[in-house]
N, C-alpha and C positions, 0 to 999 in steps of 0.2 A: 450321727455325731458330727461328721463332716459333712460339706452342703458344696456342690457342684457350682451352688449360686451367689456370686457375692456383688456390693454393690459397684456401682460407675467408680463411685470417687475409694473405693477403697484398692481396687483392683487396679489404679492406675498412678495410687500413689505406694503400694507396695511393689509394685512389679511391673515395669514402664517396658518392658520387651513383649508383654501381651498386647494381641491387638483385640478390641472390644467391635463384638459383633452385632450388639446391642445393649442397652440399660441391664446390666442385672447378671450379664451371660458374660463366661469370657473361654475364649478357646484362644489356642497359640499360630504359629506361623506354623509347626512340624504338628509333629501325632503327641504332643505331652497334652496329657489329662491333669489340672487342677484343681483340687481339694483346697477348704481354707479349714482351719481348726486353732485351739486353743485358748484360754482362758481370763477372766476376768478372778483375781486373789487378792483378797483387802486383810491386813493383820491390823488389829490392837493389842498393845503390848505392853505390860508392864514390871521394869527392869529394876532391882535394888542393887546398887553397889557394881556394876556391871553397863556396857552401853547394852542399848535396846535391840534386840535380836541377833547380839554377838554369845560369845561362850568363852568369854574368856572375863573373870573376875580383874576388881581396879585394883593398879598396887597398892601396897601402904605407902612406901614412899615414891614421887615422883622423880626428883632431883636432885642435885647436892648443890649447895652457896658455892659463894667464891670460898667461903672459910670451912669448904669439906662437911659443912654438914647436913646430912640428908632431910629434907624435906616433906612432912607429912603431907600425906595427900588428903581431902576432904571428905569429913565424916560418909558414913555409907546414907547415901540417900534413894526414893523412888523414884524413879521419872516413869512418863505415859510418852508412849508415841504410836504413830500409826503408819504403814505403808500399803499402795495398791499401784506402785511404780512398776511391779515385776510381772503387771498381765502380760499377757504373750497373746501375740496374732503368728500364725505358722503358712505357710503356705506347703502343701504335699504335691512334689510333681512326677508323673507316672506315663512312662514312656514304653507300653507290653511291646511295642514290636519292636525297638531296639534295645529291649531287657534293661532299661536305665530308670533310678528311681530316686529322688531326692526331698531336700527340703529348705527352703527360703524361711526363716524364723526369724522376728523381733521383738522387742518390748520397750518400756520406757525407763530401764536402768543408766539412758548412756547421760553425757554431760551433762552437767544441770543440775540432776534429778538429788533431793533432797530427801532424807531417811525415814525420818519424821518432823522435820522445821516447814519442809518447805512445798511440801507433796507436788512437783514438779518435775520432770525430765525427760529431755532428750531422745527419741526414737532412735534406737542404733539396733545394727546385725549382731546376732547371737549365732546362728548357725547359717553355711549354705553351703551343699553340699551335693554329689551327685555319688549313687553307686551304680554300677555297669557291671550286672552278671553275665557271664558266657555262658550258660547255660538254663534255661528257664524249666521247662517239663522234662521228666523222667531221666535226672541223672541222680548219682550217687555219690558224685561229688560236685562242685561248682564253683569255680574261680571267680571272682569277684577285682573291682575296681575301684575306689575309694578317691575322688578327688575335693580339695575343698574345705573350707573351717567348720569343724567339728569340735567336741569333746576333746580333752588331752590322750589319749591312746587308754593312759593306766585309769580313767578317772572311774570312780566307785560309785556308783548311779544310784545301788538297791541302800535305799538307805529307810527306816521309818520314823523318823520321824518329822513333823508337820512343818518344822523352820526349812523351808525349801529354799531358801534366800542363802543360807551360810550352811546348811547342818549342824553337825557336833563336832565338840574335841578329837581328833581321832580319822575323822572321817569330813573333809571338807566338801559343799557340798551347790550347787548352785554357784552363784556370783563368785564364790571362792576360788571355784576350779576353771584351770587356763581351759580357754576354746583357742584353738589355734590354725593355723593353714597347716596341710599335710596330703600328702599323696599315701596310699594304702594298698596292700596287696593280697590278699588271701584267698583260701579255700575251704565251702563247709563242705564238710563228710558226713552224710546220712548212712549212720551204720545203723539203722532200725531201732534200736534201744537206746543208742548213744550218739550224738551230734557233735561234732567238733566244727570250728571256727577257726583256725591259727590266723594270725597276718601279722604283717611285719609294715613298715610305719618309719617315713619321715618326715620329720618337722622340725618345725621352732618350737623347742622345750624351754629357751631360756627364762620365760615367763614362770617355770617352777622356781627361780634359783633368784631372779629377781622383781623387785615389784617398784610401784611410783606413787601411791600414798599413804607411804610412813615416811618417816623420817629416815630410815634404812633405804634411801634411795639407793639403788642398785645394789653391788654388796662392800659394806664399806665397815669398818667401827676401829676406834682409837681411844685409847683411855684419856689423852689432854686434848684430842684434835679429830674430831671426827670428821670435819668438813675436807681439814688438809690431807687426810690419808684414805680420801675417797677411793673405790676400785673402780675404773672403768671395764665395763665388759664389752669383748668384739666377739662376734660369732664368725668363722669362715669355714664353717659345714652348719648342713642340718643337725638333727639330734637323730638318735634312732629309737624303735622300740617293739618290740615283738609281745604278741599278746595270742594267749592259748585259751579262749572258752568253750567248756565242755554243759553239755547237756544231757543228763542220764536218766531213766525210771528207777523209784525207789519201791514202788508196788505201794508209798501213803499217801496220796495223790498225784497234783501235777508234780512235775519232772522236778529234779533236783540240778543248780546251777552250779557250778565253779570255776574258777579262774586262775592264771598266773602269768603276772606281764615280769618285762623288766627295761627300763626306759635308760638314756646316757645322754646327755650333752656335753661335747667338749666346746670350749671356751677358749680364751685366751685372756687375761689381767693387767693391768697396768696403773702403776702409781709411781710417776717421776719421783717425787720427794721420797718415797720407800726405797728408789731404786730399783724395783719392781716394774720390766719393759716386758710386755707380749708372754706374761707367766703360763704355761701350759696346763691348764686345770678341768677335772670333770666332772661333773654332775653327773649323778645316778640315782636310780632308783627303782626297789624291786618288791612285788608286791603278790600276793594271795587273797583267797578270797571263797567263801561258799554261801549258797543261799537254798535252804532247805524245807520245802514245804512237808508239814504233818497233818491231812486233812485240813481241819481248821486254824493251824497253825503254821505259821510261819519265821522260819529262825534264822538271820542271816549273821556274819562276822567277816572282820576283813582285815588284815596286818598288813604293813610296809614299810620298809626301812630305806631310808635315804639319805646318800651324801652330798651335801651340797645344793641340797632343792629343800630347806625350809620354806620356802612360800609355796608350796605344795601343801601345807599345812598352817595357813594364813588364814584367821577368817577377816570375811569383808568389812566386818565393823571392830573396832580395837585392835587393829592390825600395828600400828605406830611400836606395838613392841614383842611384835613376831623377833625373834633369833638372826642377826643375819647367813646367807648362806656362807657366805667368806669373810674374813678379820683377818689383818695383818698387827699379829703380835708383836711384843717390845724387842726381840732380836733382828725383825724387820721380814718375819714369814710369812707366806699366806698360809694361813690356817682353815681347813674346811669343818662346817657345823655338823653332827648328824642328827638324826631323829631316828626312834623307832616309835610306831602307834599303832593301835587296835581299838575293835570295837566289836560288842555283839549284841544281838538286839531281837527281840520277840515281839510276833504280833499274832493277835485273836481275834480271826475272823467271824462274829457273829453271825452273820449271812449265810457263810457256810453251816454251822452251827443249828441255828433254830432257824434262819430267814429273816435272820433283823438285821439290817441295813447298818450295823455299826460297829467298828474297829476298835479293839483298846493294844497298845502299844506301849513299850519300855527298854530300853537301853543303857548302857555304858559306854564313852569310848575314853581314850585316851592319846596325846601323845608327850615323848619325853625325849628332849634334847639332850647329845652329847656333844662332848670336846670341843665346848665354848671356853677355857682356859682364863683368859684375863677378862675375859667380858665379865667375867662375875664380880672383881672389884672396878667397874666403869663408874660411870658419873650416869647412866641410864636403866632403868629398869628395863628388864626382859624376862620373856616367860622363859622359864627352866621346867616345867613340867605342867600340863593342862589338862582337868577330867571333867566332863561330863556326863552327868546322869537326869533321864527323862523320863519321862509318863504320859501317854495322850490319850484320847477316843476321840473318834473320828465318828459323828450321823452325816448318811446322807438321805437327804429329804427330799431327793427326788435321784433319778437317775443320774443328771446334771447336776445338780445341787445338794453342798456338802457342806456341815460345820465342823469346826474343831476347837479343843479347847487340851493347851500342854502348859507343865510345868517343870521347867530344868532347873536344875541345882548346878553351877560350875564352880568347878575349885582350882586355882592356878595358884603357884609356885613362881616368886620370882628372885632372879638375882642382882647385881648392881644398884643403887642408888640408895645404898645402906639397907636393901629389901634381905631378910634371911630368907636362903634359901630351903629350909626346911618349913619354913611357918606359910600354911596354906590361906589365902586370900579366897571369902567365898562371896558368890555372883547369886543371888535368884531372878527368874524371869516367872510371870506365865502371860501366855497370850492367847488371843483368840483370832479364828483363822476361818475367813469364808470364803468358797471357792466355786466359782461356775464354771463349767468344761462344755465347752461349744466346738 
């Protein structure tokens, strides 16, 4: 699956610190061993009443006049679109004599790159990252070293179904979820039946609690003045966050997984016009999780609740009316958003089964915003509660090569802009998804 061999010009425009020994070949200046890997994924998609590979339904109303009154939004229509922006080229580097092991990743999601308008974007970093075990053969336990942009500590990986771009409601997933810089510290425990992982993690979380394309630029919201009662955020620490994965035998096949992190960033706020100078505020959030194989089956779910980190629960497309994480109310407070969400999800392995090469899949997830207070009479729609429910099969027609074909139903809840927040707004998508793993 990986190839020791990659060409001139690829090897010297992913990784300019190797020196090339010849056309085709590439070895380092130390003892690191490179691996190249990862894939070519092309989706077509088509979306009713919802953007195209997001999970979150359009409101009914968009706005309100100068004269208070709310504004229907545009009958529910189809669109087609297509993406193959999110291949990924990876680089694997593998250093046995000084126990170090990493990975250099990119793809074509960065500036530029177009959804489905414009099928164009940008080469940018997704991962790079080094780990450094202290101990390689015959321990029992092993301290480890984590430096580098990775995954956000808490972020929910085991997910099934095929939108690998956003996920579902409930569970964000891909492009969603923050990759950030962090230092890492732990140690696995091989207790023979049971594996443990703990580590403990600092970083830049603030990427859960703020985001830069919606309109919710940073964390801001005002019923007459949203631009005037912006919040600026200042970070002067890291975040922290401590994450426990366990690894156990159930005697139904392979091992059963679970998890429990719990993440904080503190902050500081500011809005002259609120009066509101270097407000003391914190982001948190804490999360569980299991993943459960039964022979040919596999069942996984995963809950977290959080304050203050709505863009943790942000997807990449229709994001313009995620929940802010913070609002300053009509007495002049800051006010924090919360969320709780879940998700549980089934899959049937064929292969396992009879020997047929193909997967069918289904899930639910959810999540549901609290102690949004006056956002819900604003001048702007926002989601108040979002579910998603799926269905896929997955053929792969060769080792390498795989199709799929899914179909989600999303139903969002919204409030403000004259939207009732009891009357649910629903989304259909189904797409098709082809994928090579090289």
């Amino acid at each position: 699956m990986k190839k020791r061999l990659v060409s001139l010009v690829a090897a010297a425009a992913l990784l300019g610190s190797v020196s090339l020994a010849s056309a085709g070949t590439v070895t380092t200046k130390g003892d690191t061993n490179i691996s190249i890997g990862g894939f070519i994924q092309t989706y077509f998609d088509w979306a009713n009443n919802q953007t195209n590979l997001g999970y979150q339904a359009n409101p009914e109303y968009t706005s309100v006049d100068q004269n208070g009154i709310p504004q229907k939004n545009t009958a529910a229509q189809t669109s087609f679109g297509t993406s193959t922006q999110f291949s990924r080229i990876s680089l694997g580097l593998s250093n046995p004599t000084e126990g170090i092991t990493g990975v250099v990743e990119g793809d074509f999601w960065g500036g530029g790159a177009g959804q489905q308008l414009y099928e164009k974007g940008n080469f940018r970093l997704r991962h790079a990252y080094i780990v450094k075990e202290f101990c390689q053969e015959g321990c029992n336990y092993t301290p480890w070293l984590l430096i580098g942009q990775t995954w956000d500590p808490l972020a929910m990986l085991n997910n099934f179904t095929l939108n690998s771009i956003v996920g579902i409601a409930g569970q964000n997933y891909g492009e969603g979820v923050v990759r950030t810089s962090q230092i890492g510290f732990g140690v696995k425990f091989d207790l023979g039946s049971v594996k443990l992982n703990p580590g403990i993690y600092a970083a830049n979380l603030a990427g859960d609690s703020t985001f830069t394309n919606s309109y919710l630029v940073a964390t801001y919201y005002n019923l007459d003045n949203p631009t005037q009662y912006k919040l600026s955020q200042r970070l002067v620490s890291p975040g922290f966050a401590f994450k426990l994965p366990v690894e156990f035998n159930t005697g139904f096949g392979s091992p059963a997984s679970a998890y429990a992190g719990f993440e904080w960033q503190p902050m500081k706020l500011t809005n002259a016009p609120a009066g509101i100078d270097s407000e003391n505020e914190n982001a948190w959030m804490a999360t569980v999780g299991l993943t459960l194989p039964v022979y040919f089956v596999n069942l996984t779910g995963n809950f977290h609740y959080e304050r203050g980190m709505t863009a943790f629960d942000m997807p990449l497309f229709g994001s313009t009316y995620t929940m802010p994480s913070f609002y300053i109310d009509s007495p002049g407070s800051v006010q924090a958003v919360r969320g709780t969400s879940w998700t549980a999800q089934a899959q049937i392995d064929f292969n396992k089964l009879a020997q047929v090469p193909v997967t069918f899949a289904f899930g639910y997830g959810q999540t549901v915003f609290s102690n949004y207070g006056e956002l819900a009479d604003g001048n702007k729609p926002l989601v108040r509660k979002m579910g998603t429910m799926f269905a896929n099969v997955n053929y792969n027609l060769t080792k390498s090569l795989a199709l799929g074909l899914e179909y989600d139903r999303n139903r969002t809840y919204y409030v403000g802009a004259g939207n009732d927040g009891g009357s649910a707004q629903n989304g259909n998508q189904v797409f098709l998804r082809g994928m090579y793993s090289f």
